[in-house]
N, C-alpha and C positions, 0 to 999 in steps of 0.2 A: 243531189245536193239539196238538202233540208234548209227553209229559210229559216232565220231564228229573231225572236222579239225579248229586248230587254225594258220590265215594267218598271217602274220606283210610283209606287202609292205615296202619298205624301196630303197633309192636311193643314188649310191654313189656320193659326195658331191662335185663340180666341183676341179680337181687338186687332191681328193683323194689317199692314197697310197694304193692301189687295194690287192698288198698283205697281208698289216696291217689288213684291212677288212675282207680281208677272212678267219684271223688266229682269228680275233674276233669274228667273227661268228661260226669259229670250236669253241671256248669259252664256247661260248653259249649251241650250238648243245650239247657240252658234258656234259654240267648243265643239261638241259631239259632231256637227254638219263638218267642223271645219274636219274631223277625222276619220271620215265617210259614213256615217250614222244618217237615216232617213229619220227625222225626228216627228214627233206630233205631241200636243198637251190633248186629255180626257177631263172633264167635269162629269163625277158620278152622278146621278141621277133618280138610281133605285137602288136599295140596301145601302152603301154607307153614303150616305147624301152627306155633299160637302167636298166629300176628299177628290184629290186629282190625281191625275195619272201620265205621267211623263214615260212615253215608249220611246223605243231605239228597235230600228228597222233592219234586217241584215241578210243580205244571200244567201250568205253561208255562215257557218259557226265559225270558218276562218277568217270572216271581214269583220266579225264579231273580237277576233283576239287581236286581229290588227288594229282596230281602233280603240281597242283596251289600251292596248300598249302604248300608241300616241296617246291616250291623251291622260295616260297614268304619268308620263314622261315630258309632258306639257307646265312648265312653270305657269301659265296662265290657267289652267286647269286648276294646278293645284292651289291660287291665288282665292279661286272662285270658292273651291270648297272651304277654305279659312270663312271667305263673307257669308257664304251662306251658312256656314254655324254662328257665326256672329252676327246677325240678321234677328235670329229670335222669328222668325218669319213663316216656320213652319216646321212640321216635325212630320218625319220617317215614321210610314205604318206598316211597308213592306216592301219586297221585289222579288221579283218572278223572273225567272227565264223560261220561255216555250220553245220549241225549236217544232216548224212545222211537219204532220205528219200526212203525206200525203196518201188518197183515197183515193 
């Protein structure tokens, strides 16, 4: 059983209000924990300085689809993704899925 990580790059938006962000992002983080997701935020530091990086942590690629499902199925989920487009607060640069390969 392969662990797997979901990334979302994301960049805050010139003029940003850096707090508001972060408290959308705790938002978030407690969506995804509440649907068994290990969460963490990243601040890049080399090559695109600036941008952040929101992971989701996962056993398996099947606790990966489980927690899709909650929280694709989640009316508070879906509430959050409204605010955070309506936010103005930051803008999507990418996402990655890895799925570990072990050595």
């Amino acid at each position: 059983m392969s662990s797997v990580i979901l990334e979302y790059v994301f960049k805050p938006n010139p003029g940003a209000d850096m707090p508001a962000l972060m408290e959308l992002t705790k938002e978030a983080a407690a969506l995804w924990k509440t649907h068994g997701a290990k969460v963490s935020l990243w601040g890049v530091q080399v090559g695109e300085i600036g941008n952040m990086t929101f992971s989701a942590h996962f056993e398996s690629s099947a606790k990966l689809g489980a927690t899709l499902d909650g929280l694709n199925s989640d009316p508070a989920f879906v509430a959050w993704r409204v605010k955070s487009n309506k936010s103005g607060l930051g803008s999507w640069v990418r996402s990655n899925q890895s799925y570990e390969i072990p050595i």
